[in-house]
C-alpha positions in Angstrom: 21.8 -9.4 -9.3 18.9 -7.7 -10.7 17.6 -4.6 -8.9 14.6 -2.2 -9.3 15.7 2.0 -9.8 13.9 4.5 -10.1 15.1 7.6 -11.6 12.6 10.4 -12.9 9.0 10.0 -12.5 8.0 6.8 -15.0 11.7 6.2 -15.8 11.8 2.7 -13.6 14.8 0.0 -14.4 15.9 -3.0 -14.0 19.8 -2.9 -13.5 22.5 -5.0 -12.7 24.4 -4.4 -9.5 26.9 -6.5 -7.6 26.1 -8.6 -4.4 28.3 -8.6 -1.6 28.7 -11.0 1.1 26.9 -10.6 4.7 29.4 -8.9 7.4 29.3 -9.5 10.7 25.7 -9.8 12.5 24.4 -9.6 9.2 22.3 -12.2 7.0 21.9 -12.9 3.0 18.5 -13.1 2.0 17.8 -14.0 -1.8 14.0 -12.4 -2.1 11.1 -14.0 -3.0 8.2 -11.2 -2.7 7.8 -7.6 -2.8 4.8 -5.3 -2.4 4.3 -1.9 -3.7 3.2 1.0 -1.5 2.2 3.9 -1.9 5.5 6.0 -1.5 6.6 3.3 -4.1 4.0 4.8 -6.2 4.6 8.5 -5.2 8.3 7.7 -6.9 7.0 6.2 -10.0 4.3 8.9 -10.7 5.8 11.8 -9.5 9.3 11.3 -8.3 8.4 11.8 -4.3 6.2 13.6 -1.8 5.5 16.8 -0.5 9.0 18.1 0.3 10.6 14.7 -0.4 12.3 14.4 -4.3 14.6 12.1 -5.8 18.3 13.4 -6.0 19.9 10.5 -7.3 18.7 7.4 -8.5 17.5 4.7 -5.8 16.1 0.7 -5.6 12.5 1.6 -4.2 10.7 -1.0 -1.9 10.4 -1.9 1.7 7.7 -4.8 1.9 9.5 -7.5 1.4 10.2 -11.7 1.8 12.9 -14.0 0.9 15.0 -17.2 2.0 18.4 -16.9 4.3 20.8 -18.0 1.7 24.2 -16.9 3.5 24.5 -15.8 7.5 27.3 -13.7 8.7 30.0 -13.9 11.3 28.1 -14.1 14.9 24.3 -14.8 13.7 22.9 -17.0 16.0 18.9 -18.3 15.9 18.4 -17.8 12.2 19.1 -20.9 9.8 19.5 -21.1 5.7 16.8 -21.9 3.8 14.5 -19.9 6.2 12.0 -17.9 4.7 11.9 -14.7 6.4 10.3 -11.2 6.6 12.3 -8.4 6.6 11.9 -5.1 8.4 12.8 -2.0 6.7 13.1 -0.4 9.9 16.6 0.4 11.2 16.8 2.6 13.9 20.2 3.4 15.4 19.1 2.4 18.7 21.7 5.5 20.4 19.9 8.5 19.8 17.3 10.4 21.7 14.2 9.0 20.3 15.5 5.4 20.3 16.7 5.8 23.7 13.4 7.2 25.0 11.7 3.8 23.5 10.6 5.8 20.2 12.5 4.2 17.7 10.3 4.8 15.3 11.0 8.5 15.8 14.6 7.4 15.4 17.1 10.8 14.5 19.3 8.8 12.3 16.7 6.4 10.7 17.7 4.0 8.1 14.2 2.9 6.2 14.7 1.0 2.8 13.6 2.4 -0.1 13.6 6.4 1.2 14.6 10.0 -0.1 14.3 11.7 3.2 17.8 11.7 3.9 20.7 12.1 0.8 22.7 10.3 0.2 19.3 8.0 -0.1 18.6 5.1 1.7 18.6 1.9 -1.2 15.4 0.0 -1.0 15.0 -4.0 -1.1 13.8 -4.3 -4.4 16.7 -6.5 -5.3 17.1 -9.9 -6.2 19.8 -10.5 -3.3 19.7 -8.1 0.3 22.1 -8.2 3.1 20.1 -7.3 6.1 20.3 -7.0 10.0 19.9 -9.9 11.3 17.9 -8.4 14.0 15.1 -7.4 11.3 14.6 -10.7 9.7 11.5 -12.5 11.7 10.9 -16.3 10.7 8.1 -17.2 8.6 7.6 -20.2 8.1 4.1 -21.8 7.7 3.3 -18.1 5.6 3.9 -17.9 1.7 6.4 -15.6 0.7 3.5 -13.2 -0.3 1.8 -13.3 2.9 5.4 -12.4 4.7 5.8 -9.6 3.2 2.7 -7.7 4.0 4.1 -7.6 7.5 5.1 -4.3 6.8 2.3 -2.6 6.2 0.3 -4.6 8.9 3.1 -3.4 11.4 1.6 -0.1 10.2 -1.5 -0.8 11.3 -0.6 -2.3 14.4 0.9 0.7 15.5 -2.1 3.0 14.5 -4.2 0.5 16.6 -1.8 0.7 19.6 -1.8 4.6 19.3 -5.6 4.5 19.6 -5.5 3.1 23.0 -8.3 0.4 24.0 -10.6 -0.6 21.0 -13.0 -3.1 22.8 -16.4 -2.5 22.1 -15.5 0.5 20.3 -17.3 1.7 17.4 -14.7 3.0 14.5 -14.6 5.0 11.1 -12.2 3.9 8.3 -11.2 6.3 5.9 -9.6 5.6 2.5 -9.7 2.1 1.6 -6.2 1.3 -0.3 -3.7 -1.6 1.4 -3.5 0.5 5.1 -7.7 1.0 5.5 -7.8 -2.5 5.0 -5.2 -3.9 7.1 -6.4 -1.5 9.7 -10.2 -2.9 9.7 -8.1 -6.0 10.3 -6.5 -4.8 13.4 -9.0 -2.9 14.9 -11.7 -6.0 14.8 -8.6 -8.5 16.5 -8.2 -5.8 18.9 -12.4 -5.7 19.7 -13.8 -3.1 17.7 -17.3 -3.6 17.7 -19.2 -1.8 15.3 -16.8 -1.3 12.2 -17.6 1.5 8.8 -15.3 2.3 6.3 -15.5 4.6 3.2 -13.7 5.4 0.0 -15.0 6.9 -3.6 -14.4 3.3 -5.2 -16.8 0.2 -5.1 -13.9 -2.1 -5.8 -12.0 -1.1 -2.7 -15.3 -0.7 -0.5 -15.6 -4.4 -1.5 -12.5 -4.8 -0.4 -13.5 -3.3 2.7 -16.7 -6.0 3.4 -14.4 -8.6 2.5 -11.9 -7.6 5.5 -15.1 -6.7 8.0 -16.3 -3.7 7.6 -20.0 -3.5 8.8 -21.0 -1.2 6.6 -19.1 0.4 4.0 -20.0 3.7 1.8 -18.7 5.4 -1.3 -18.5 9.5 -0.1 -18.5 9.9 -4.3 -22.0 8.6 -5.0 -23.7 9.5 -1.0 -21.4 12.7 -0.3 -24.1 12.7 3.1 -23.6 9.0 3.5 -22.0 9.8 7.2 -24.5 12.2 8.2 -26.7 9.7 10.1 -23.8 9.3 13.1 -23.3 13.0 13.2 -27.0 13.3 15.8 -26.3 13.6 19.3 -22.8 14.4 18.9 -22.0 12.2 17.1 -21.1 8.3 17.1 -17.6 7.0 16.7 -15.1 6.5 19.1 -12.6 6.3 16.9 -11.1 7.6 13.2 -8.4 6.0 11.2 -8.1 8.6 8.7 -5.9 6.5 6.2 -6.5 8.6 2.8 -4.6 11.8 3.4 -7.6 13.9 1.9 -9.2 16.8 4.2 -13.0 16.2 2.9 -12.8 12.7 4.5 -10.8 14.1 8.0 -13.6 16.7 8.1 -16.7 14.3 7.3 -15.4 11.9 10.1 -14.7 14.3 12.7 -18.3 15.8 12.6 -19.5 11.7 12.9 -17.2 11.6 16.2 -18.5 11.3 19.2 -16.8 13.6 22.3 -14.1 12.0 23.6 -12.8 9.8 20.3 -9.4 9.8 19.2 -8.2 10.4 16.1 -5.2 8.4 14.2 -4.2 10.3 11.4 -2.4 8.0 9.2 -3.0 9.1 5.6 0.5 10.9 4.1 -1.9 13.3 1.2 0.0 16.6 2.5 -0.8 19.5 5.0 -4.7 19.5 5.3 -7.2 22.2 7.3 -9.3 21.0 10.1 -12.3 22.0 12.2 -11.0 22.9 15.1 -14.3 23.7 16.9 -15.5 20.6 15.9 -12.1 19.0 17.3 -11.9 21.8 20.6 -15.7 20.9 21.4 -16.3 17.3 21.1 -12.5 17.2 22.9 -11.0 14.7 20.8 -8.0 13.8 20.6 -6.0 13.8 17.5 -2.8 11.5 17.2 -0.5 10.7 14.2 0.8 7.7 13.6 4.3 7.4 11.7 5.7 3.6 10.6 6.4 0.6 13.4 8.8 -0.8 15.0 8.0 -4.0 17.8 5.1 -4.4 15.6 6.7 -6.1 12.9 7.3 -9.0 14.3 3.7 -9.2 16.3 2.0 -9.2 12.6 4.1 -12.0 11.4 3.2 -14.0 14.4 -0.4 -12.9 14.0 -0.9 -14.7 10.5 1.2 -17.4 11.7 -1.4 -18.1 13.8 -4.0 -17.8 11.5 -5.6 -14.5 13.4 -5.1 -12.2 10.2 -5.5 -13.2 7.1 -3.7 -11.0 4.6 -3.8 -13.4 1.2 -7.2 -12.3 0.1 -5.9 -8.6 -0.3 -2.8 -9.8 -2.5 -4.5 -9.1 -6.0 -1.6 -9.2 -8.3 1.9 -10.9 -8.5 3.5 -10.1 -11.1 7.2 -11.3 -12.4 10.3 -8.6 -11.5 10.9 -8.5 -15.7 7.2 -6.9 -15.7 7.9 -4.4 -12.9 6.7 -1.6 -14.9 3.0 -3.3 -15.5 3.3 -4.0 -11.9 3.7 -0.4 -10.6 0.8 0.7 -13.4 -1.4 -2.0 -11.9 -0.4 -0.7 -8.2 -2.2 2.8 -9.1 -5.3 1.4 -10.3 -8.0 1.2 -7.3 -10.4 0.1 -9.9 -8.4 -3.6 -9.6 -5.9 -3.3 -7.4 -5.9 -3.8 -3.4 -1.9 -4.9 -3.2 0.1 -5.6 -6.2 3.7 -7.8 -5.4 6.4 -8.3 -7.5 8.1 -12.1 -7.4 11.9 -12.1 -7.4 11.8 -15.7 -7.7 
């Protein structure tokens, strides 16, 4: 089979490895979809993150789809031919965290596609994956595409659940790439009111509208564009912060109102904040790091027609053209979420 391996920053290749038959509780998924995130990126333009470096080479991706070609020794409710989405997420489900119910937090986390730990954890960008069965969720009635941007809507699902009760609430986007949107998404299922999201590009703002943003405004052309919620304390109830960049944490904190929560979810690096602003208005500052039960919520979400992800799938580009695919990813000018087909 064909996989996807990254190397050095821009060194990406496409290289032969072998396929091995599902063990026990285990499934054979021949893939159909893939989606490139931004750590994906992070790998191809810089070789990590922060503190987090390629050691050795490693198949990136983690949003993926595919069909159940082969099921293992004691799989029980999944059936060949099923197209399904699979989790990255593999807790251990024995240590602390995972015992605590935060297996998100897990000690001994196995997430595809990530240089945290060395020896790596191999991603999913592969023509052929054995996974858990337990991560696979059905989806049928969704296209390939659509199943595999479950994993970033579990994301945002979990950012959503960290910031409590949204009904009626009035909320501030920031940074509108692939989790912005998806979280405008979530927070209006989950009753947001009164919705504003902002970015320094039109074509992602637009993005934004599309999804149902209220109001959306570009911070590189009106830099004061949020100073008319900052009177009065200011307006929002809550911030995703989904960017990473400390200009946009600081303009939406002063545009809180006393008593919002903030869900950092934006990985840019260590950033400074106004603590007087934060210590006075008494908000509440939370982060928010991957999924776990949410995964298969989303896919049950767009089964049911209740978030509709396909209009944010902008390119899908062939696995031979993974190259142009992951130069396409970087380009907010054209570029909401770019998927490579394995088919």
């Amino acid at each position: 089979m064909k996989s996807l391996v990254i190397h050095a920053p821009r060194d990406l290749r496409i290289e032969e490895q072998e396929v091995a038959p599902p063990g026990p509780g285990e499934v054979q998924v021949t893939m159909a979809a893939g989606g490139i995130c931004g750590s994906d990126l992070h790998y191809y333009q810089h070789g990590g993150f922060g503190a987090i470096k390629l050691r050795e080479p490693m198949v990136l991706g983690h949003e993926v789809a595919g069909h159940i070609t082969a099921l293992g020794e004691g799989v029980t409710g999944l059936a060949e031919g099923q197209l399904v989405a699979v989790s990255p997420s593999r807790p251990c489900g024995s240590c602390t965290f995972c015992l605590a119910g935060q297996p998100n937090q897990c000690l001994n986390m196995r997430f595809y596609g990530s240089a945290m730990p060395f020896p790596h954890i191999q991603g999913a960008f592969r023509q052929v994956l054995n996974a858990d069965a337990s991560q696979c969720a059905v989806a049928d009635g969704l296209t390939p595409g659509e199943a595999a941007m479950a994993e970033p809507l579990a994301v945002c699902l979990h950012a959503t659940r960290q910031a409590g009760p949204m009904l009626g609430k009035s909320v501030l986007v920031t940074g509108c790439g692939p989790i912005g949107i998806l979280c405008i998404l979530a927070a209006r299922r989950a009753g947001a009111d009164h919705i504003v999201a902002t970015d320094l590009s039109d074509f992602t703002l637009g993005m934004a509208k599309q999804a149902g943003a209220d109001e959306v405004i570009n911070m590189g052309q009106a830099p004061d564009g949020l100073e008319k919620y900052t009177p009065e304390k200011g307006h929002f109830n809550v911030l995703f912060e989904c960017s990473g960049a400390a200009p946009a944490l600081s303009a939406g904190i002063h545009a809180m109102a006393p008593g919002g929560t903030i869900v950092q979810l934006g990985l840019g690096g260590d950033m400074s904040l106004p603590m007087m602003a934060i210590t006075a208005k008494e908000l509440s500052l939370k982060g928010s790091f991957r999924f776990h039960s949410e995964f298969h919520t989303g896919v049950s979400l767009m089964q049911k027609g209740l978030i509709d992800v396909k209009p944010f799938i902008t390119q899908t580009l062939p696995l031979a053209d993974a190259v142009e695919a992951f130069e396409l990813a970087g380009d907010r000018s054209r570029a909401m979420k770019t998927q490579i087909s394995f088919a």
